[in-house]
KEVO-256876 format. One record per residue (C-alpha): residue in one letter; x, y, z. Coordinates in steps of 0.1 Angstrom, whole numbers, padded with zeros to 4 digits, always signed. Example, Ala and Ser with C-alpha at 12.3 -4.5 7.8 and 13.67 -1.06 7.14 Angstrom:
BEGIN
A+0123-0045+0078;S+0137-0011+0071;
This chain:
BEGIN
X+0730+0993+0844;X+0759+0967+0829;X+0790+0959+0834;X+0811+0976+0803;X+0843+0965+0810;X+0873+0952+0837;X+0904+0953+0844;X+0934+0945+0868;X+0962+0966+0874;X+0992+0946+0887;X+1012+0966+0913;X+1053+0960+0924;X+1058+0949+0963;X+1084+0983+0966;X+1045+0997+0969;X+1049+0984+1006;X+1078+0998+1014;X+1107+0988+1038;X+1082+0971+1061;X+1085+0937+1041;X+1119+0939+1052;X+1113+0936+1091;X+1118+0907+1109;X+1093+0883+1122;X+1088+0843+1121;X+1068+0831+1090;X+1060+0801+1077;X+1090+0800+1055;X+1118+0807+1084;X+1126+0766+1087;X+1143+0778+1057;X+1176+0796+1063;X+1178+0814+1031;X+1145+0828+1039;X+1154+0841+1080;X+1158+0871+1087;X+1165+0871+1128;X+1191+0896+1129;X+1181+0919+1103;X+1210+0909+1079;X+1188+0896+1054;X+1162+0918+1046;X+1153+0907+1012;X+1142+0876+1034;X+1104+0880+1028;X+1105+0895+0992;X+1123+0867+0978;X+1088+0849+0985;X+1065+0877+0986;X+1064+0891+0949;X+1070+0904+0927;X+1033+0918+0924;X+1022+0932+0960;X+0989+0944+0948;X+0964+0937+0923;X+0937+0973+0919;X+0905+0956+0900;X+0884+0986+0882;X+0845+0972+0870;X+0833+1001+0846;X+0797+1001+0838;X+0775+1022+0810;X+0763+1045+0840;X+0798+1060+0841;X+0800+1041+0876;X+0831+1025+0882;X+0837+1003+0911;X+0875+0995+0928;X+0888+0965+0944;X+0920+0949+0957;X+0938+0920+0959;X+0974+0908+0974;X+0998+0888+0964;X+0994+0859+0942;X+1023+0873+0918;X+0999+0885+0887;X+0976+0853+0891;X+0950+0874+0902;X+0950+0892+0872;X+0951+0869+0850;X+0921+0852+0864;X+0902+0880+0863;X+0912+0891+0825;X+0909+0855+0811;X+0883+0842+0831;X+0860+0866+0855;X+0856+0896+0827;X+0839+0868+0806;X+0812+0860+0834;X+0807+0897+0844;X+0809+0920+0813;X+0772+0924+0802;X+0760+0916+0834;X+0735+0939+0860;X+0764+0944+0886;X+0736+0950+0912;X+0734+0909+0910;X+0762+0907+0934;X+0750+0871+0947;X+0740+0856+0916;X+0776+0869+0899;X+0796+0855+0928;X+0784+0821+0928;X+0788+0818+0889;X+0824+0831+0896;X+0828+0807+0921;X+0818+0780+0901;X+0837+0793+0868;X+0870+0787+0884;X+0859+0758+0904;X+0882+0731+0882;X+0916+0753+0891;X+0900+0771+0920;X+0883+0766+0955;X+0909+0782+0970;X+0938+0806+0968;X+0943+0829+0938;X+0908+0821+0921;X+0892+0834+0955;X+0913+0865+0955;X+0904+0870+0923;X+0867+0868+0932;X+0873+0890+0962;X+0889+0917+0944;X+0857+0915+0922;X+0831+0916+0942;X+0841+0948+0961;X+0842+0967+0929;X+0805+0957+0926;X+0798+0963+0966;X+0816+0998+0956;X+0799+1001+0922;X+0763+0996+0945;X+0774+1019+0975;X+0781+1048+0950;X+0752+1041+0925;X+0730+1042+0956;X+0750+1078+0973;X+0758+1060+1000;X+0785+1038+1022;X+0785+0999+1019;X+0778+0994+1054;X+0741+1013+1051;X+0736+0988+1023;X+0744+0956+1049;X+0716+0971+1072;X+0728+1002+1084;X+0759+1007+1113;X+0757+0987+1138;X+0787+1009+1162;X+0796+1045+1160;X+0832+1044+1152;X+0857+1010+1148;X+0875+1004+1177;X+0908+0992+1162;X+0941+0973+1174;X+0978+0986+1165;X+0992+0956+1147;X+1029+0962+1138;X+1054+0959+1169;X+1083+0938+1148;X+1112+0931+1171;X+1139+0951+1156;X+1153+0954+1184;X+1140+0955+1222;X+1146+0993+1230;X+1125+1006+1198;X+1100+0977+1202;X+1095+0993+1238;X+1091+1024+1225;X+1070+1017+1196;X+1046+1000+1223;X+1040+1031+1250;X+1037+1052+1215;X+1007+1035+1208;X+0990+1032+1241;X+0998+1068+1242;X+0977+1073+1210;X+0946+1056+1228;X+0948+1020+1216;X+0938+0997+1239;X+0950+0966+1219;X+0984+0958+1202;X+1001+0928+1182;X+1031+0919+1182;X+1050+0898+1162;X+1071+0870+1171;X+1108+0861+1158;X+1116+0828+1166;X+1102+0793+1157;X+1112+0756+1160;X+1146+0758+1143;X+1158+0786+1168;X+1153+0757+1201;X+1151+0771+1236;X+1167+0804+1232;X+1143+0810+1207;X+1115+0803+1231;X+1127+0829+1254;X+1137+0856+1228;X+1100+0850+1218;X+1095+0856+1256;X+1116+0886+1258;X+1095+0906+1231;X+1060+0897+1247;X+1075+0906+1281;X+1090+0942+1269;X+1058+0953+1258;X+1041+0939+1285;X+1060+0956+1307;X+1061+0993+1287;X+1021+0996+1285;X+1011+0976+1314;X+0979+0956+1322;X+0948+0974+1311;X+0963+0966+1269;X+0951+0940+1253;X+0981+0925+1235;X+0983+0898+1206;X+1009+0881+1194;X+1016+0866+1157;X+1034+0835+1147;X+1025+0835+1111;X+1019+0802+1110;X+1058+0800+1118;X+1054+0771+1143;X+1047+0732+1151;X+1024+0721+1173;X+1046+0707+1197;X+1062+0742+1198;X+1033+0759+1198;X+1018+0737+1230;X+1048+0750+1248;X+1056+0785+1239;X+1017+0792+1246;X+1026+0781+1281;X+1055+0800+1287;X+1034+0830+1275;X+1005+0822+1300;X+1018+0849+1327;X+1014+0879+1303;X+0978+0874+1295;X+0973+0875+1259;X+0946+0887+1241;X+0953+0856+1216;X+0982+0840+1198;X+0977+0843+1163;X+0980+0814+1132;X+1002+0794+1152;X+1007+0766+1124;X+1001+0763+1084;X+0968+0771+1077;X+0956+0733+1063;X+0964+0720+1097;X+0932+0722+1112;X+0937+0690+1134;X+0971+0711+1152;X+0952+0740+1153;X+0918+0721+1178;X+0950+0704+1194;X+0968+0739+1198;X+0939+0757+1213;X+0928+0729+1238;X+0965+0732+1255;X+0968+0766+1250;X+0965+0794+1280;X+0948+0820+1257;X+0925+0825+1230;X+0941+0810+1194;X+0932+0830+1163;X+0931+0818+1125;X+0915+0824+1091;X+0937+0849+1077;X+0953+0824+1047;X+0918+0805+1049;X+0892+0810+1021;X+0852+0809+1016;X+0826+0802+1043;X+0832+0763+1032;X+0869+0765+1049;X+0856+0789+1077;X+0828+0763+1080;X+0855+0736+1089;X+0877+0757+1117;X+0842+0769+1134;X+0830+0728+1134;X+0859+0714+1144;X+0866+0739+1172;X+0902+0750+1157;X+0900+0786+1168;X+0884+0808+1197;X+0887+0842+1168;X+0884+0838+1132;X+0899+0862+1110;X+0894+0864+1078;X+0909+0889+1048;X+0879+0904+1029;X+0908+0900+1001;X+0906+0867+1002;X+0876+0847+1022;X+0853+0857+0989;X+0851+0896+0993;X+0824+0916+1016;X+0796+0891+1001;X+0810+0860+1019;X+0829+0877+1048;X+0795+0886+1056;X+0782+0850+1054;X+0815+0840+1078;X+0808+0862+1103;X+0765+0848+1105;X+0783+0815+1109;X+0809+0824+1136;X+0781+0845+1151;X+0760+0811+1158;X+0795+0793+1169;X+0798+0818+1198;X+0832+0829+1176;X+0837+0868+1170;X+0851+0876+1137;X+0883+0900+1135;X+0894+0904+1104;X+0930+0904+1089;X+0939+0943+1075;X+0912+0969+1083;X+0912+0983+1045;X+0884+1006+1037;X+0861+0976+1023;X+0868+0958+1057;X+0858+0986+1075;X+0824+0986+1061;X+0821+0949+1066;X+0830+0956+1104;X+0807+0986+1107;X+0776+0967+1092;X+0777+0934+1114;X+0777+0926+1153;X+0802+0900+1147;X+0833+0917+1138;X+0838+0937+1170;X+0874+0957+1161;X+0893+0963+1128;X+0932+0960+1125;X+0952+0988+1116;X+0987+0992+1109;X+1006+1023+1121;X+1038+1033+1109;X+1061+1042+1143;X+1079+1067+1151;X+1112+1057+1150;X+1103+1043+1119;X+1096+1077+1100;X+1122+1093+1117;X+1150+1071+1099;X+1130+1073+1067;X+1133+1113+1073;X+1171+1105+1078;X+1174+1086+1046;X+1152+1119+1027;X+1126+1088+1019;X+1093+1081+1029;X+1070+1048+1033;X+1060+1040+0998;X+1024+1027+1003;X+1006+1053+0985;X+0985+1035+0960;X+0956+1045+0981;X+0942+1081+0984;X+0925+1080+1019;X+0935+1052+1039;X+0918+1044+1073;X+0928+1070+1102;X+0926+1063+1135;X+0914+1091+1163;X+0923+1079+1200;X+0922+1039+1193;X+0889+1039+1171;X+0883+1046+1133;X+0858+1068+1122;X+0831+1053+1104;X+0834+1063+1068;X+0812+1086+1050;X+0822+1084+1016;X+0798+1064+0992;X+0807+1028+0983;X+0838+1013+0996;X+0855+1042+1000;X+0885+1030+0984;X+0902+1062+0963;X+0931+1055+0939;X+0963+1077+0939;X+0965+1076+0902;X+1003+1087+0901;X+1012+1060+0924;X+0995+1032+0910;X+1013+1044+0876;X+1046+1048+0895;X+1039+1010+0909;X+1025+0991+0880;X+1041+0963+0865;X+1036+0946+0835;
């Protein structure tokens, strides 16, 4: 079998929906123009985030196999490394030869690469050939890692914005009532907002706290939106509510505020999402920066390296959670010991009710079958490869040029 042919499908943010509009701390909300605390300024995030939200990679091969794999962001870069530099290495090639392909990717975009969009790119690949092997074979990815290792994917609500206090409340029980057993939130405030900040940030882990009670596990995200002199001290006015962990609590390249972080903190501290390949995983685990790594199969390298990150964490004592529970992450989940839960992000209640107001719905539809959870946990899935299916329409609706 060989690789006939590739190519990357940009797709338009409005593919999200009005989610990128909620409110949450980031990285960029020291910036003013790009806050939005008190949801007046909901083009806050997609003045950063896009245009592209979505880049859908299809590897065609002269079996009349073709394999399907995503990546985020980047703004079209991802395409365009894939189309002017990855199709070169691949076309022609046995796309069985996952390992040997990914390391001459790897090195192929080594003098603009390393990290950041030339790793997406490479992600997005190599989970069109994971899917291309999984459906050659008539079977999911995870029996080609060595079979499941758990019968379903226990998986953690992640949404929780703090629109406001009465709907974040309610969004909360919601989800304890559908059987999960673990919840993030998000936080709104960082270092700019001072003391009040602190205990707004207070406030939200509190209401949800206090609607689900103790027996949740609940998270909390900073999106790297924080110093670590702020950090240090919001972790400790958050001790009482025992949290599950506080998430990317400063920039991603500050691995030295993340050890520093975590040695003061009260709770587990969580990273990886924004980090990439098992060389920049490698340097969290050694330097003892995080007590969870979590990395986005989108981005670490694709299932082929998160695979190699979660060996590593697996030797560190460090359990592997990793960001988005797509399909492909999923099977990565299901086929290692390491990666004990999948994220999943629900749409609440409140939220479809004032879409059903507006006659609109929540636009992410580029995907046929995305994950559904029953009672907290995610079936394992059955369907050969990745298990990623397009919704042709949409991604025509979406795609950008």
């Amino acid at each position: 079998m060989e690789i006939t042919d590739i190519s990357a499908t940009k797709v338009s943010n409005e593919s999200w929906g009005e989610f990128i509009e909620f409110p949450l701390v980031t990285i960029m909300s020291k910036y003013d123009e790009y806050r939005n605390v008190d949801g007046e300024n909901p083009q806050a995030r997609r003045k950063w985030m896009g245009p592209v939200g979505d880049v859908v990679v299809e590897v065609e091969t002269d079996a009349g196999i073709t394999g399907v794999g995503v990546g985020n962001w980047g703004t079209g870069a991802i395409a365009t490394v894939v189309e002017e530099t990855l199709s070169k290495i691949v076309h022609g090639e046995d796309p069985m030869r996952r390992e040997h392909l990914w390391e001459q990717m790897y090195r192929a975009t080594l003098p603009f690469g390393r990290k950041g969009v030339a790793v997406m790119a490479i992600s997005a690949v190599d989970q069109a050939l994971w899917d291309i092997a999984g459906k050659e074979a008539g079977k999911p990815v995870y029996e080609l890692l060595g079979g499941p290792t758990k019968g379903e994917i226990p998986a953690y609500a992640s949404n929780l914005h703090p629109v406001d206090m009465e709907k974040l409340e309610r969004e909360a029980l919601e989800y304890a009532e559908a059987g999960f057993d673990a919840m993030k939130l998000r936080f709104l405030h960082g270092p700019e907002d001072g003391r009040s900040g602190m205990e707004k940030n207070e406030e939200i882990v509190r209401t949800v706290r206090e609607a689900v009670g103790h027996e949740i596990d609940i998270a909390g995200d900073a999106y790297m939106g924080w110093s670590v002199k702020y950090a240090k001290e919001m972790t400790q006015r958050l001790a009482k509510y025992d949290m599950a962990w506080v998430e990317e609590p400063v920039i991603a390249d500050d691995i030295r505020g993340y050890a520093e972080v975590r040695e003061a903190a009260p709770m587990p501290i969580s990273g990886g999402e924004h980090e990439f390949t098992r060389w920049g995983h490698e340097e969290l685990l050694e330097r003892e920066a995080v007590d969870i790594l979590q990395p986005d199969v989108g981005r670490v390298g694709g299932i082929t390296e998160l695979q190699k990150v979660a060996d590593m964490a697996e030797v560190h004592d460090v359990p592997v959670i990793p960001h988005a529970g797509t399909n492909p992450t999923l099977h990565a989940i299901a086929g290692h010991t390491n990666m004990p839960m999948a994220e999943y992000f629900p749409t609440p209640e409140w939220f479809q009710e004032q879409q059903e107001e507006k006659e609109s719905t929540y636009a992410d539809a580029i995907f046929q079958n995305p994950p559904s959870p029953e009672n907290g946990s995610i079936p394992l899935p059955d369907e050969p490869g990745v298990s990623t299916e397009l919704n042709r329409e949409a991604l025509d609706h979406f795609a950008v040029e």
